[in-house]
C-alpha positions as CSV (number, residue, x, y, z in Angstrom):
1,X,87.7,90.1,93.5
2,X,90.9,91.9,95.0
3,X,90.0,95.6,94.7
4,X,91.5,98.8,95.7
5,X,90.3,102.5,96.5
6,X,92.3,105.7,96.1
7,X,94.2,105.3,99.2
8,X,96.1,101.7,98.9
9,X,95.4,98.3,98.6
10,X,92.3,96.4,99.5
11,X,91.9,93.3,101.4
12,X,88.9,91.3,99.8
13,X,86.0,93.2,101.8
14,X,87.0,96.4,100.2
15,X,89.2,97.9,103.1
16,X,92.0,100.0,102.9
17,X,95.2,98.4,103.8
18,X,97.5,101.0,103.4
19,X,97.3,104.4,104.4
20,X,98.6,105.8,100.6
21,X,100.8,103.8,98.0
22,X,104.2,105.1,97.5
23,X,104.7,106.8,94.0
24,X,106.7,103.4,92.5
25,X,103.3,101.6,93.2
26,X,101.0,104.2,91.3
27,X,103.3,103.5,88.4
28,X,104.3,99.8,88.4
29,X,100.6,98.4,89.2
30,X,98.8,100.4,86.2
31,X,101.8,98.8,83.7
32,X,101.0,95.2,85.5
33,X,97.2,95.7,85.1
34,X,97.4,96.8,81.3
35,X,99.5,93.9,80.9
36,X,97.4,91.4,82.9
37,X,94.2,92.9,81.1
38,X,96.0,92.7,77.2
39,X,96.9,88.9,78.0
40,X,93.7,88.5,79.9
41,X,91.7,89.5,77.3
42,X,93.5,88.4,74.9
43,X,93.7,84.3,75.8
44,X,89.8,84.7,77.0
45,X,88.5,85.9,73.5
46,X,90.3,82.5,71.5
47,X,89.4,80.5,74.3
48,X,85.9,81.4,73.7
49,X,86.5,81.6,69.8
50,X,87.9,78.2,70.0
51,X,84.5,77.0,71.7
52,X,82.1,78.4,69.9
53,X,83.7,76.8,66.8
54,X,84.2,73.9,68.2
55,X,80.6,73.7,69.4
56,X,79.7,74.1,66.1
57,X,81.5,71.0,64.7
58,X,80.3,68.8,67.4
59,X,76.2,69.6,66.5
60,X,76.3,67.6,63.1
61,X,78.2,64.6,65.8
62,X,76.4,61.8,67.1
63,X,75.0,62.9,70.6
64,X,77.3,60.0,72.0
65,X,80.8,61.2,70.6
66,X,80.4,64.5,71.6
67,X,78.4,64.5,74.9
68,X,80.9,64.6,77.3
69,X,83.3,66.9,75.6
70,X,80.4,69.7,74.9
71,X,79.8,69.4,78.5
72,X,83.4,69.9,79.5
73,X,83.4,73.2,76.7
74,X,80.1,74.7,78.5
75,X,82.0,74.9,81.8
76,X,85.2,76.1,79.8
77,X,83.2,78.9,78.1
78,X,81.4,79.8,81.1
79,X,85.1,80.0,83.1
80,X,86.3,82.1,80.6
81,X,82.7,84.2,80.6
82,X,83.2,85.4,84.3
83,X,86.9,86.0,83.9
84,X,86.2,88.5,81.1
85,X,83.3,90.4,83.5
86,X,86.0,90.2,86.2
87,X,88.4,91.7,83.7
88,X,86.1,94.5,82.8
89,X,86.1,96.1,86.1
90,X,89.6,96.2,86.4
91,X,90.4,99.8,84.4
92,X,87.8,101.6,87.1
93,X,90.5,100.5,90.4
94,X,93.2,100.9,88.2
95,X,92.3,104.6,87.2
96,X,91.4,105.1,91.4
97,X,94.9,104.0,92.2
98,X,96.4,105.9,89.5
99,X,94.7,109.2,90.2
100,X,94.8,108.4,94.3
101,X,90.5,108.4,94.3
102,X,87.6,107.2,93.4
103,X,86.1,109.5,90.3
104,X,83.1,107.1,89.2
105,X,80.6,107.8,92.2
106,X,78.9,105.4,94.6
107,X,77.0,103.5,92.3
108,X,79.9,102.7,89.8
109,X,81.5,101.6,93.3
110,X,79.2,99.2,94.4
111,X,78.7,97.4,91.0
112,X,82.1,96.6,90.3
113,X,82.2,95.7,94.0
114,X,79.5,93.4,93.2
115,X,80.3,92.1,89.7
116,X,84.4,91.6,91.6
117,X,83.2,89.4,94.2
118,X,80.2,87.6,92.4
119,X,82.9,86.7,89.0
120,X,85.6,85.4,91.4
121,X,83.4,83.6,93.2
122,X,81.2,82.1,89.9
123,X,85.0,81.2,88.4
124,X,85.9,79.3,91.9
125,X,82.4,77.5,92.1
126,X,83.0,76.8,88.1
127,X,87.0,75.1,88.3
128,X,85.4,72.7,91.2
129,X,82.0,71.6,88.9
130,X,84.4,70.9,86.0
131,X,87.0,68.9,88.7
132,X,83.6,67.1,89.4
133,X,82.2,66.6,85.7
134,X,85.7,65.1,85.4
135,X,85.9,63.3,88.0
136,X,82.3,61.7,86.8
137,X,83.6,61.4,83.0
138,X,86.8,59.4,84.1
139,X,85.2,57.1,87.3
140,X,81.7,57.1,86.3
141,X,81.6,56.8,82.4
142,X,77.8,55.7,82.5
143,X,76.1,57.9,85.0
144,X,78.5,61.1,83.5
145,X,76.8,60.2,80.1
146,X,73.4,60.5,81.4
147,X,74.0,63.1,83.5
148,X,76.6,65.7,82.1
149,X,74.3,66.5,78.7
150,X,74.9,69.9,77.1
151,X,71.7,71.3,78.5
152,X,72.3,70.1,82.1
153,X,75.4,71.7,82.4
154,X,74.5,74.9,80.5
155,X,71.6,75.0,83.3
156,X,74.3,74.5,86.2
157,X,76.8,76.4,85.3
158,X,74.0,79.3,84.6
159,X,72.8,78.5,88.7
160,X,76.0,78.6,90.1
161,X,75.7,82.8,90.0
162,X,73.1,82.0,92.1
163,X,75.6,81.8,95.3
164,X,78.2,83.7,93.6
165,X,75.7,87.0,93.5
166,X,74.3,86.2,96.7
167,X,77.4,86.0,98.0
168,X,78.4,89.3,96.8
169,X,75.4,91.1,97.2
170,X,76.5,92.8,100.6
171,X,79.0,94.4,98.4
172,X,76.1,96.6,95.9
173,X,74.5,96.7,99.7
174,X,76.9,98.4,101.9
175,X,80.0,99.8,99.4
176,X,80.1,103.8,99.5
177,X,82.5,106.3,98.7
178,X,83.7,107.8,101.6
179,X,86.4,109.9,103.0
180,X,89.5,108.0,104.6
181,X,90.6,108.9,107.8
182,X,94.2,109.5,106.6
183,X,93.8,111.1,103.7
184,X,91.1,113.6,104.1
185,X,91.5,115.3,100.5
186,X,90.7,112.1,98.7
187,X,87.7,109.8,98.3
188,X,87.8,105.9,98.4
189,X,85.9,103.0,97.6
190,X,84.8,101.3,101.1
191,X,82.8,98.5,102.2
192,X,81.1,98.1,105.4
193,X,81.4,99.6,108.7
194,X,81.1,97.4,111.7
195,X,84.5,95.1,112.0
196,X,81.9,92.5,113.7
197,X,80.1,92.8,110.0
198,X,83.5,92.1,108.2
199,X,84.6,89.6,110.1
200,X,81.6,87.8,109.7
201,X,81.4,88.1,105.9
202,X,84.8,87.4,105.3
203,X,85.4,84.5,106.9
204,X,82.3,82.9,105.5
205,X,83.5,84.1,102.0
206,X,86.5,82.4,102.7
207,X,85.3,79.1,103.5
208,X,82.3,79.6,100.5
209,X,84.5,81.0,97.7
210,X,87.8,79.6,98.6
211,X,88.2,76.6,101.0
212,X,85.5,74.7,99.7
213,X,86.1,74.9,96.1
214,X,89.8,74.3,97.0
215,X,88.2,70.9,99.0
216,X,86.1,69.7,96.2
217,X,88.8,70.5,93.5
218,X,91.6,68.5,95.6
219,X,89.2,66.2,95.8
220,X,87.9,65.7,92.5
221,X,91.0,65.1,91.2
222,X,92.5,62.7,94.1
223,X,89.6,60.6,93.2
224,X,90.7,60.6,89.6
225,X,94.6,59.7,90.3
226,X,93.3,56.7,92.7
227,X,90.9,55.4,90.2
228,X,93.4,55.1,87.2
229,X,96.1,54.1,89.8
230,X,94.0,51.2,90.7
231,X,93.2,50.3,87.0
232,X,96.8,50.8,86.0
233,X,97.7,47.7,88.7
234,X,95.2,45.8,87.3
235,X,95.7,46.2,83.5
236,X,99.7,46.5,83.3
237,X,98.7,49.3,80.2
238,X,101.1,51.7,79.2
239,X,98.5,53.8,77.6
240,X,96.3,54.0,80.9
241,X,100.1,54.7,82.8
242,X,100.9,57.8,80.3
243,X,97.5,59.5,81.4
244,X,97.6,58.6,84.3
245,X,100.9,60.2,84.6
246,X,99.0,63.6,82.4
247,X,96.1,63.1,84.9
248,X,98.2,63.7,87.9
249,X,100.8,66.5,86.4
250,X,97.5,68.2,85.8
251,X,96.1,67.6,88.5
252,X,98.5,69.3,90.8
253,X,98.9,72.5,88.8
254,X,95.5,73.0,89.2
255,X,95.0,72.6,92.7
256,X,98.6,74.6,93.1
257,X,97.4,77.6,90.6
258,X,94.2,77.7,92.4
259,X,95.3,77.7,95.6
260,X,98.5,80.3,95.3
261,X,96.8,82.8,93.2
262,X,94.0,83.6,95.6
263,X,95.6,82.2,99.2
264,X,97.6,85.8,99.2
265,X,94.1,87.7,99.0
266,X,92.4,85.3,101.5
267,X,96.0,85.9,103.8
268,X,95.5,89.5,103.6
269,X,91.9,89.5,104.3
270,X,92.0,87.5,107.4
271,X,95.3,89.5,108.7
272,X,93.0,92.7,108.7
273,X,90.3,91.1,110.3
274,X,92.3,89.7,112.9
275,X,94.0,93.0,113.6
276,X,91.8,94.5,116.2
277,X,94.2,97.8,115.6
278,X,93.0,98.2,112.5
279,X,89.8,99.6,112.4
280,X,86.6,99.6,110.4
281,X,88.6,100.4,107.7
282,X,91.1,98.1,108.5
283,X,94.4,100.5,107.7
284,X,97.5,99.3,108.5
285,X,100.5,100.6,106.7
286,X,102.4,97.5,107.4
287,X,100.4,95.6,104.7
288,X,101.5,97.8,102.1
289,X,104.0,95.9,100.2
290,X,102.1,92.5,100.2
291,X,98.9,93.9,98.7
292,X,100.5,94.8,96.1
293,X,101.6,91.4,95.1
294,X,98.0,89.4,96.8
295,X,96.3,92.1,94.1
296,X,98.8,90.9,91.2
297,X,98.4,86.6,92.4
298,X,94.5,87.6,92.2
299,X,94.5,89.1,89.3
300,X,96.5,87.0,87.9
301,X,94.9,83.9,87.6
302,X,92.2,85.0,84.9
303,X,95.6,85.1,82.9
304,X,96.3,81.3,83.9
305,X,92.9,79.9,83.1
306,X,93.2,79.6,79.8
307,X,96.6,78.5,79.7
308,X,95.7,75.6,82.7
309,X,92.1,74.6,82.2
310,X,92.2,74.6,78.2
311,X,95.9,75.0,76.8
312,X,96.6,71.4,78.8
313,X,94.2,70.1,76.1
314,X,95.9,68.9,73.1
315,X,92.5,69.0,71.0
316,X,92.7,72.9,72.2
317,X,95.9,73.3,70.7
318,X,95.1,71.3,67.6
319,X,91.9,73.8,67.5
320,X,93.9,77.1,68.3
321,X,96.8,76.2,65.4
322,X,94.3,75.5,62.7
323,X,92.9,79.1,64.0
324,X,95.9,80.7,63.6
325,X,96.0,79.1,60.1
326,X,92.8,80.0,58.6
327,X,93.7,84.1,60.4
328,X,96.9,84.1,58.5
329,X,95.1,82.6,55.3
330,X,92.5,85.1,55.1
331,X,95.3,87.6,55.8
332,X,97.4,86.2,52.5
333,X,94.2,86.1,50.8
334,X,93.3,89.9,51.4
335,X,96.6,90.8,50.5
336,X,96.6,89.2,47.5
């Protein structure tokens, strides 16, 4: 939900950080966000190919084979589902920093202020549901085969944008497009007015959307590692060692991925909102540099989900070879 107006970088309210980014910035981020938005989009769409496939296969399956793995693919799907809608508004801050303003008007401003802040926030509510479908799958066999059904999850994973767009509804509330105070010729992208207001919002958007996620994710998966720990000791089984050994390498990359691809944007945010000097619109030169890179960690990490939450899968890469297979078998066959 990083975004950024026609004057600099944003901090995740919507602020201007910087007063205007120097001419290396207007080049280099555009090339990054292409880049982020080919592989984005790009590792979303097999991801979700992959699925849907796979989804398929599993419907002629007895209802007890494929349970908990259909489960585990709704909240995979929907991941990838929000990281694509986040993707989609990247191009309209991209173009503002490119062209130094904001072109689309105020409405265009306040959805993809909205739809930022609601996807990122639906993605971070979604990585700690699947550490806790996980956690239930792996401790609590029984009770996660009653309770984790396809349907059930479908119907959670469809509520949890009910937080994630009441969370960002103050964004399609109070964005505008304004006129910064330092650069009078341009327009920008803002979001609220009163520092009281942002400090408010952003710290409970930072304990909402980041610590507690972060909490239930760490854990989720602590949980996990102490369980087969436990069962390791008591069973002497090499097989139950090896994953727990998967378990934990896991594990840690995705509280680590998690945590240092958004802890930049959360940094930033709470900088400016500390920094009584900066304003309402919370400009402050000083911040340049480093928005630059909490925008790129942010952005970012729709580019690791697929790798961390379904690449790790050896079924997924079993799934995504026989995909490549059958594209470059219809390709031999057309050209034949």
């Amino acid at each position: 939900m990083l975004l950024w107006n026609s004057t600099g970088g944003e901090d995740l309210l919507g602020n201007s950080s910087d007063s205007r980014p120097g001419n290396a910035e207007q080049v280099l981020v555009p090339i990054f966000d292409v880049l982020i938005l080919f592989l984005g989009v790009g590792g979303h769409s097999m991801v979700m190919v992959i699925l849907c496939r796979r989804h398929r296969r599993t419907t002629g399956q007895s209802a007890q084979s494929s349970m908990t793995g259909t489960g585990t693919d709704v909240l995979l799907l929907a991941l990838s589902s929000a990281d694509m809608l986040l993707l989609a508004t990247l191009p309209f801050h991209t173009v503002a920093i490119a062209m130094q303003l904001w072109p689309f008007g105020d409405f265009l401003c306040r959805l993809a202020g909205f739809l930022g802040s609601a996807c990122s926030s639906a993605s971070a509510f979604t990585l700690s549901t699947l550490a806790v479908s996980r956690y239930m799958t792996v401790v609590h066999p029984t009770r996660a085969y009653h309770l984790l059904s396809p349907r059930r999850v479908s119907i959670a994973a469809v509520l949890l944008w009910v937080p994630a767009c009441c969370l960002a509804m103050p964004q399609l509330v109070f964005r505008s497009v304004g006129t910064p105070h330092r650069n009078p010729d341009g327009l920008a992208c803002f979001a609220f007015l009163s520092h009281r207001d942002q400090l408010i919002y952003g710290l409970f958007h930072f304990l909402v959307a980041f610590l507690l996620p972060l909490i239930t994710i760490a854990i989720a998966y602590g949980n996990i590692y102490l369980f087969l720990w436990r069962t390791r000791k008591a069973s002497q089984a090499p097989q139950i060692e090896r994953y727990q050994s998967k378990v934990t390498q896991t594990s840690a990359l995705l509280v680590l991925a998690f945590t240092l691809c958004w802890l930049p944007s959360y940094g930033l945010m709470l900088a400016l909102l500390l920094d009584q000097s900066s304003g309402a619109t919370g400009t402050s030169p000083r911040y340049g540099p480093f928005t630059v890179f909490a925008r790129l960690m942010a952005i970012a990490s729709t580019v690791l989900n697929p790798i961390l939450y379904a690449l790790m899968s050896q079924k997924f890469r079993e799934d995504l070879q026989k995909l490549f297979k059958r594209g470059g078998q219809s390709a031999s066959g057309g050209v034949a």
